[in-house]
N, C-alpha and C positions, 0 to 999 in steps of 0.2 A: 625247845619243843621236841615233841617224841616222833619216831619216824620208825617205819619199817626196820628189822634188823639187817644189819649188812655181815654177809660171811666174814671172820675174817680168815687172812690167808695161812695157808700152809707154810707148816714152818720152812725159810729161805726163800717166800717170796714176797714181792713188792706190796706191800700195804697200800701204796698210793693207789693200787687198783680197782680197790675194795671200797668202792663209794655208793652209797644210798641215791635213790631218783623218785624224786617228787612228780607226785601226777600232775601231769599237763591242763586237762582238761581244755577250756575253751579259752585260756586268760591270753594274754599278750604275754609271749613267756621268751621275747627278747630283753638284753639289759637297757638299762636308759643307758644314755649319753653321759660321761663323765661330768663333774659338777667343777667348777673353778676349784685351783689346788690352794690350799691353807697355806697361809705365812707363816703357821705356828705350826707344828707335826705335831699330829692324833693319834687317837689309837684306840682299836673294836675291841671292848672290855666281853663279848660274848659273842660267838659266831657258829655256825655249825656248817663247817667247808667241807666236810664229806657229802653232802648232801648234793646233787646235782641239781638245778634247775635251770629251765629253761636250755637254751644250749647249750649249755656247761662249761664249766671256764676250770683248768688244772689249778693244781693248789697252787704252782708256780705261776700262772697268769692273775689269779686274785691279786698274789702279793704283789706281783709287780703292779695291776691295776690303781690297787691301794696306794704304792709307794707312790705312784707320779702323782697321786691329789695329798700327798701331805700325810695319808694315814701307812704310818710306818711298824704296826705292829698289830698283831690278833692272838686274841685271848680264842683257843679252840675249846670247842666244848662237848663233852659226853656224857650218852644218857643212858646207856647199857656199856656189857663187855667189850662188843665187836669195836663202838662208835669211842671207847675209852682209850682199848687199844690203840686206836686209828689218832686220835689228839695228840697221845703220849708221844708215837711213831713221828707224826708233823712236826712234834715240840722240839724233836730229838735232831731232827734232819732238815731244820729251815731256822736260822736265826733270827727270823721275824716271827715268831712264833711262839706262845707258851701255851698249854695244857690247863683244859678240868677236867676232871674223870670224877667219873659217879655213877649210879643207878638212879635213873629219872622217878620220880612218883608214882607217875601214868604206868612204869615197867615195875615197879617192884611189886605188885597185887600176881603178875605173872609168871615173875620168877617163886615164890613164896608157892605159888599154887603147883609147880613143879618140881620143888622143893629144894630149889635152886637159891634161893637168897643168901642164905651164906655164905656159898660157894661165892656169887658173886661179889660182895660187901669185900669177901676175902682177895678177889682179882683187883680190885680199888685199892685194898690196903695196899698192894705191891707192886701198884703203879704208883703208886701217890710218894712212894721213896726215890723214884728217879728225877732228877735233878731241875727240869724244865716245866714240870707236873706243879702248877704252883696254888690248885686251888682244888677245894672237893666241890664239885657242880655240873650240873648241874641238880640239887636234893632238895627234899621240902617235902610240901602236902599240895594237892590239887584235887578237889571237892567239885568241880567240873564234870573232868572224865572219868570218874575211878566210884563204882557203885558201892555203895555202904559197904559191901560186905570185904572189901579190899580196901579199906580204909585201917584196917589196924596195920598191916602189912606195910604202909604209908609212912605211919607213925614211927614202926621199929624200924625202917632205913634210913627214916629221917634221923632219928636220934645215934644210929651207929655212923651216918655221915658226919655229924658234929662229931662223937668222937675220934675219928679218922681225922679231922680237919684239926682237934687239940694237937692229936700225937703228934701230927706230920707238921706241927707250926704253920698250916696254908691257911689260906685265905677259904673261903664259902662262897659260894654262887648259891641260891637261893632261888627255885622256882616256885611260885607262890600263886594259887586260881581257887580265887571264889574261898579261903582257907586264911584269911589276913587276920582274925582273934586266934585261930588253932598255932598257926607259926609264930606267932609274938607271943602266945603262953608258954609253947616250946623250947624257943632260946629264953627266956627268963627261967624258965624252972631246971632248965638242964644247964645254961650256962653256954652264951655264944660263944663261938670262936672270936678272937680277937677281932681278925676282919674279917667281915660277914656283910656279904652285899644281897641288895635283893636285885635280880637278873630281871630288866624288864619289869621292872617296877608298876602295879598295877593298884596300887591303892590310891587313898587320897590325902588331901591337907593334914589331916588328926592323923591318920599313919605315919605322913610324913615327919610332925611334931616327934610323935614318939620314938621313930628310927632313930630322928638327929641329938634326943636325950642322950637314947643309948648309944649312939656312936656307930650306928649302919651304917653302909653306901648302900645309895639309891639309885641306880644303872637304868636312863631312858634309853628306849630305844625309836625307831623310823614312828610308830603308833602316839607320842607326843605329839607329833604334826595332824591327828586327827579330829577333825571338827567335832566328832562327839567326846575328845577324851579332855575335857576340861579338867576332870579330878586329876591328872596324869600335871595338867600346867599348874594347876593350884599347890600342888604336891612339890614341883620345880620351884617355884616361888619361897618356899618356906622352906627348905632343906639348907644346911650351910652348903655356902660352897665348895668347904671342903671334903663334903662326903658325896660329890654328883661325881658318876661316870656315862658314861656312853657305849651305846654298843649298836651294833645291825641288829642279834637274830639271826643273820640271813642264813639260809635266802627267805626268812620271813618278815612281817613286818615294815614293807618299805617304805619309806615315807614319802609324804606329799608333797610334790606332786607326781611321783611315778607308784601310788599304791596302786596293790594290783601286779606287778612286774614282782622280775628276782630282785631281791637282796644282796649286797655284794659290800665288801671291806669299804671301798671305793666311794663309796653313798655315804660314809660318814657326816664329809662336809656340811652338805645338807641339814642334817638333822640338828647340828651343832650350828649352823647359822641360822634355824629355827631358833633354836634355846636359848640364843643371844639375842634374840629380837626379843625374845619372853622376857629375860632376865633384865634388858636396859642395862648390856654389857658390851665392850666392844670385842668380836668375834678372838681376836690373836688372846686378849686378855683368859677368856675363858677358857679357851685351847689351854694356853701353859698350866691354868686350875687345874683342866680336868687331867690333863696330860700327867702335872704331877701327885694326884692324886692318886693313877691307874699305879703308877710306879710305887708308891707307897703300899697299894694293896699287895701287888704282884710280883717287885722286885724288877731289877734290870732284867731288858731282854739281853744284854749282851754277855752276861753271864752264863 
């Protein structure tokens, strides 16, 4: 998801500084309580930890939040320069950590308009050669927020993020709103990257068919657990299992029963012993699936 931009720092100093803050408003903007820890170790296939919410927890406190419940790894995510920067930075200085860097949807009609797109696409190509950078995402189309007329601008970042994700051998994170015939004409006619996941997966059953044809990962997130998103469990039902991953969002998207609250690495559990109550699977089995699943997209973190 897109968010305010965050400066980023001067050159020689601390990037961990440099964090974006979600509006509070009225919500409960304490974390829940930790969820029982996994017999099987997880891992948050999409996250966006620059983001502060609620009281704010250091990128150092996620990870160790995460590590005591079994979720041992996060996929960081970027959606401009400042927040790409910022993933890469994480990916580079935390062994529980890998990178996507991209220009989000929502932000490429604004860069374009400043006549910055290039320049940007071009700060992606040169991050996406550092070593921990393992996927181009967050990219796509989103028919939601982005009014007609910034809708071609969509189009040309989406299609130079596919190219970005051939050269650089990564992986795709995929955000995808209200745009699910537009981005499945797009990787057919341009040619997906190898792995190509959809981040928060938002379509239904016939989507899901068609992914698991072509060999997509389909990435739920905390919004499975939601009474109204049946297309989301239909969609889980029918995908093989070896194309599901898992992710937070966070701090969006929590699942039930703390929606409404932050999102955090931590919350994995949850979501994933949702998915197995869906699935009529037992909870460790699905773990080592999805688990080696994310490793096949993304590669070792210990690399």
């Amino acid at each position: 998801m897109s968010s305010p931009a965050v400066p980023y720092p001067a050159e020689g100093a601390d990037p961990s500084q440099y964090v974006r803050t979600r509006e509070k408003g009225t919500r409960d903007v304490s974390y829940p309580a930790p969820p029982e820890p996994l017999a099987v170790p997880a891992y948050d296939n999409h996250a966006h930890l620059e983001i502060e919410d609620g009281v704010g927890l250091s990128l150092d406190e996620q990870l160790s939040r995460a590590d005591e419940v079994g979720v041992i790894g996060v996929v960081q995510a970027g959606g401009d320069i400042e927040s790409s920067r910022w993933s890469a930075w994480a990916a580079a200085s935390h062994p529980r950590v890998l990178a996507a860097v991209a220009i989000h949807p929502n932000e490429a009609p604004a860069y374009e308009a400043a006549g910055r797109l290039d320049e940007a696409i071009a700060v992606i190509d040169e991050l996406a050669a550092q070593p921990r950078v393992r996927a181009i995402g967050e990219t796509g189309l989103d028919f939601f927020r982005t009014a007609e007329d910034g809708v071609p601008a969509q189009f040309r970042s989406f299609e130079a993020h596919i190219a970005l994700a051939k050269k650089h051998g990564l992986a795709m994170q995929i955000h995808d709103r209200d745009a699910h015939d537009a981005v499945l004409e797009t990787l057919e006619r341009v040619e997906a990257p190898e792995r190509t996941v959809f981040h928060c997966f938002s379509g239904d059953e016939a989507m899901a068919r068609i992914a698991g044809e072509r060999g997509y990962y389909l990435s739920f997130a905390g919004n499975v657990t939601f009474k109204n998103a049946q297309n989301l469990r239909d969609a889980l039902a029918v995908i093989p299992r070896d194309r599901i991953l898992v992710e937070t969002d966070a701090p969006f998207l929590t699942p039930v029963p703390h929606r409404g609250r932050p999102n955090a690495p931590y919350l994995i559990p949850v979501t994933l012993r949702f998915m197995s109550e869906e699935l009529g699977v037992d909870v460790d089995e699905l773990c080592a699936q999805v688990a080696a699943n994310t490793l096949e997209v993304y590669g070792s973190f210990e690399d």
